[in-house]
N, C-alpha and C positions, 0 to 999 in steps of 0.2 A: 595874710600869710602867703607865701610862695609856695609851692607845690614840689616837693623833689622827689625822682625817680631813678634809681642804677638801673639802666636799660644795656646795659653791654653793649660792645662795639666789634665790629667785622675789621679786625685789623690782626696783624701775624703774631702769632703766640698772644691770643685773644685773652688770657686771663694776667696780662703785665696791664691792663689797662682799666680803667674806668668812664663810663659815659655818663651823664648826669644831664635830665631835663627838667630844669627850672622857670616854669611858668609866673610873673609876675600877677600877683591880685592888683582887684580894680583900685583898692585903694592906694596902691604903691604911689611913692614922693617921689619925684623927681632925686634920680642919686647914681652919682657914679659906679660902671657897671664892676670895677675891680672892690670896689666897698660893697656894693651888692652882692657879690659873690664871697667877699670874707664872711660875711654876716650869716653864710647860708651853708657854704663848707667848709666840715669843722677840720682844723688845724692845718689849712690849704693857706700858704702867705701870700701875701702881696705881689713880691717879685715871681713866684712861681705863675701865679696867676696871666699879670704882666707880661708874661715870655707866651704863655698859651697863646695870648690874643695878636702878639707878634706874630707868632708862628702860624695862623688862621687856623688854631682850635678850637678855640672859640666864638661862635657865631650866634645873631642875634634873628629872631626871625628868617634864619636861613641864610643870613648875610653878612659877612666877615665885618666887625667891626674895630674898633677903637679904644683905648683905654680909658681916654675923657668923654669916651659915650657915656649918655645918660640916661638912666633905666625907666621906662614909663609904664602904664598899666596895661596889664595884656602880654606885654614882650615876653617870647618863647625865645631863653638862652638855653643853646647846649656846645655841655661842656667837656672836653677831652682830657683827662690827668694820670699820670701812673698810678695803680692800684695799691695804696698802702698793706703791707704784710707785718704781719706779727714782728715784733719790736726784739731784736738780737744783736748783741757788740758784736762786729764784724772786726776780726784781729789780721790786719796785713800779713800776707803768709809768701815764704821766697819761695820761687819756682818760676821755669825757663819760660818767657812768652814767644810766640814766633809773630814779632811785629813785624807785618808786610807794610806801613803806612802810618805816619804821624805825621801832625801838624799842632797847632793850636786851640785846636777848635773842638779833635778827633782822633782817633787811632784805631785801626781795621785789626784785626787780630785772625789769623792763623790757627782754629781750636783742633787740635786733636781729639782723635776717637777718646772716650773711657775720660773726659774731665764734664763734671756738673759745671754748667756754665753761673747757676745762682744758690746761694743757700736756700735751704728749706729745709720740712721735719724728714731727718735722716740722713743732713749733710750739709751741717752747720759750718763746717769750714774743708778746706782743701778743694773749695772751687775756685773758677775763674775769675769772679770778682775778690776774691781773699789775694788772687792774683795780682789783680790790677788795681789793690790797694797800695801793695809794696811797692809797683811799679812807677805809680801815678801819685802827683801833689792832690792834683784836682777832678775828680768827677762829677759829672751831676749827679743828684740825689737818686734818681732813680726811683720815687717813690716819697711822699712826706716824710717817712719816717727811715730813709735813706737805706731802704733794705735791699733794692738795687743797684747800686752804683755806678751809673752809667750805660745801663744795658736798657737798648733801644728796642731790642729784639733776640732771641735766640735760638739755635741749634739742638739739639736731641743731647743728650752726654757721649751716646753711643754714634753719633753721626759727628761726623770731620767736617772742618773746613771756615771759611769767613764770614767775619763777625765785626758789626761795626760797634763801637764803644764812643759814646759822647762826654767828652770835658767839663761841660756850662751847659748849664738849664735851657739856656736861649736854642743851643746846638742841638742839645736833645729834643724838644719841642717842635723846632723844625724837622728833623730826621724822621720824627712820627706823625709828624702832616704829612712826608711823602711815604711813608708805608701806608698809614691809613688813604689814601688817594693813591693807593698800588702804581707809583709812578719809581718806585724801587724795582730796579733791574737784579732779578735774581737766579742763576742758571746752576739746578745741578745733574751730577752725573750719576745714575743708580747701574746696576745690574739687577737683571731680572730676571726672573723664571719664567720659560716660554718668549714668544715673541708676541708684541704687541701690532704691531705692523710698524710700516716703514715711519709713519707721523700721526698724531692726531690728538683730540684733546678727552682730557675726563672732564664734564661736566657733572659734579652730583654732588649734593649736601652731604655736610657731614656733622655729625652730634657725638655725646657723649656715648659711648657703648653702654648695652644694660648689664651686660656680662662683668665687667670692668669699665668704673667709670675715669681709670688714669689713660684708658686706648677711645679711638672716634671709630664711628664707623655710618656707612652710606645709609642716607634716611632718604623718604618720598619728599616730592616738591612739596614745599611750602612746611617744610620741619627743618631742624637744624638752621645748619648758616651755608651759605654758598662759599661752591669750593672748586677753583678751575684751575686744572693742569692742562699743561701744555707740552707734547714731548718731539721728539722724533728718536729713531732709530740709528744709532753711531754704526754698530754692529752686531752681526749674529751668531754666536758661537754655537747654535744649534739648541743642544739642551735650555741656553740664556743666553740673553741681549742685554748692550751697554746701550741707555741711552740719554737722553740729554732734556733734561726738563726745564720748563721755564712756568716760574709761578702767577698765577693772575691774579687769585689771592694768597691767603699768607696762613693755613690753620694748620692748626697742632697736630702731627704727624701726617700731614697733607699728601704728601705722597706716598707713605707707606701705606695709607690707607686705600687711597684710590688705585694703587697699583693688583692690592689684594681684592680691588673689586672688582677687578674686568681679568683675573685670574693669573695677572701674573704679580707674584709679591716679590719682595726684594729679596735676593740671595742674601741666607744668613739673617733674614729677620725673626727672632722669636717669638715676636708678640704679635704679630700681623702671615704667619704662616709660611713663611720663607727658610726655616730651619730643618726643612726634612726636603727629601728628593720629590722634586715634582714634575722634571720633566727628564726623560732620554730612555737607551734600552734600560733593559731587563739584565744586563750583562752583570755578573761579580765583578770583574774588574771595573766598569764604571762605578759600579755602586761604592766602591773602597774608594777610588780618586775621589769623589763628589765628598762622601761623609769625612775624606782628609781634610778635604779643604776647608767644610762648615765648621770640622772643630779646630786648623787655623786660624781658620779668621774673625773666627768666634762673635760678629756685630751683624747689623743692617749696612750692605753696600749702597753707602751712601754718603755723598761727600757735596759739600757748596761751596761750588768753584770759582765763579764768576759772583761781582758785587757790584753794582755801579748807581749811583747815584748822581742828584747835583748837590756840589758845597755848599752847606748853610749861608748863608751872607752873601755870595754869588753867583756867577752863571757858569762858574768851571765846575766841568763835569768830573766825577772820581770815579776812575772805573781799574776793578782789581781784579786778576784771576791768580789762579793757584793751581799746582801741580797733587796731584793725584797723593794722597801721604804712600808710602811703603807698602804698607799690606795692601792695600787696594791693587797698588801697579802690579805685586807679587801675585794677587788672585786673578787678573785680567792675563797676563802674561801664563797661565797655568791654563787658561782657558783657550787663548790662543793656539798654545800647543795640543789641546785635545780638541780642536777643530782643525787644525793641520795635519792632523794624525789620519784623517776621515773618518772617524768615530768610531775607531774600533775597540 
């Protein structure tokens, strides 16, 4: 018998995925590794299968292989697949998309603040794939049991900004060999409380919180999963800094997290400590501008601006940015002027 194991994988929004290590016994027959692997995971097909080892998800002793490879005794496969979710009719739902990009293959998507990008328990429909059901003939599955629909990766509900969405299993499977191998260029722009300095990186793991296990938070080396940001400073408005992050990995609230650990959280974050005043005078009138603005703008200032990738199938590169949505421009523009002001 074969040996299998769900060992999670280090890849962006870490729980849309599944890793799997299937160690071959001594007795294994000579047998193709796509039969090999139906026989082993249950309700995984053929062509899904197929499209993993295209896309080099699947590797054999470490070594990308073949679909007419043949399975011998001993061989350590592992294996990459989306994470099958509880079984729910997804009913196509109309509502506006802001497509920056189609093609054949793909389509980037423009998510605004306040939309759940997937279902789950508490919001079974009026998300973004209910979305880009109406929208779209063709998604991948997203999942065996097709409870993603084409979502490769995704955004917070309460965070703005681009999202790539795959057509065909083949597109998707590729899309997620280049996140899992962080070779996805992803830049966003946050506001933050305090100033971080002019550049520099978070280095620190991060795990499930024990407080709450839907938030992450910073653990010693050799716990959690590694988790690197990379920022610089755009600018300083005194009390908060806009600045511009770029990801090295890809974890679940990554930078709302790491920002709240070196003390500056995201302006308007609730869950990560950014909802109350944490830096400037003492003054009443500051204090009333500031609590205006948290209960305008009521989210975490944070938006994914920049996307860029290479196209599945070839060597053209797809690279997307995007403009700031409204509230955001309205909240930096607010700031600008009480740093013009000279802080009084």
């Amino acid at each position: 018998m074969a040996e299998e194991e769900n060992i999670g994988i280090n890849i962006e929004e870490e729980d849309l995925f599944e890793k799997f290590r299937i160690v071959a016994d001594q007795n294994q027959s000579l047998i193709r590794i796509d039969k090999f692997l139906m026989d082993r995971l249950r309700d995984v097909s053929r062509n899904r299968i197929q499209n993993a080892i295209k896309a080099g998800l699947i590797k054999v002793n470490l070594q990308s292989t073949k679909s007419n490879y043949k399975i011998k005794p001993g061989d350590e496969v592992a294996v990459l697949l989306p994470k099958q979710e509880e079984v729910r009719e997804l009913l196509p739902q109309k509502m506006d998309l802001n497509i920056v990009f189609e093609d054949d293959e793909l389509v980037i998507i423009n998510k605004p603040a306040g939309l759940v990008v997937h279902p789950a328990v508490g919001n079974w429909d009026g998300t973004l794939v209910n979305g880009l059901l109406y929208h779209f003939n063709e998604l991948s599955e997203g999942g065996e049991e097709g409870q993603r629909p084409g979502l490769v990766h995704r955004i917070d509900k309460n965070t703005s900004g681009l999202l790539v969405v795959a057509k065909n299993e083949l597109t998707h499977a590729l899309l997620a060999k280049q996140f899992f191998d962080h070779t996805i260029q992803r830049n966003y722009w946050a506001l933050v409380w305090g100033d971080p300095g002019e550049e520099g990186t978070i280095n620190a793991n991060l795990d499930r919180s024990p407080r709450d296990r839907k938030l992450r938070t910073v653990v010693e080396e050799g716990r959690g999963k590694e988790a690197i940001t990379h920022y610089k400073r755009l600018r300083s408005y005194g009390p908060v800094s806009l600045v511009e992050c770029s990801l090295e990995t890809g974890r679940t609230h990554q930078i709302r997290a790491h920002f709240q650990h070196i003390g500056c959280p995201l302006f308007g974050d609730p869950e990560y400590g950014g909802r109350k005043i944490i830096r400037g005078p003492r003054f009443t009138k500051y204090k009333t501008f500031v609590e205006g603005l948290l209960k305008e703008f009521g989210r975490q200032a944070l938006h994914a601006k920049t996307l860029g990738f290479t196209k599945p199938g070839n060597a053209e590169v797809i690279f997307q940015d995007s403009e700031l949505p409204q509230d955001f421009q309205d909240l930096i523009e607010r700031w600008e002027e009480y740093a013009d002001s000279g802080f009084d």
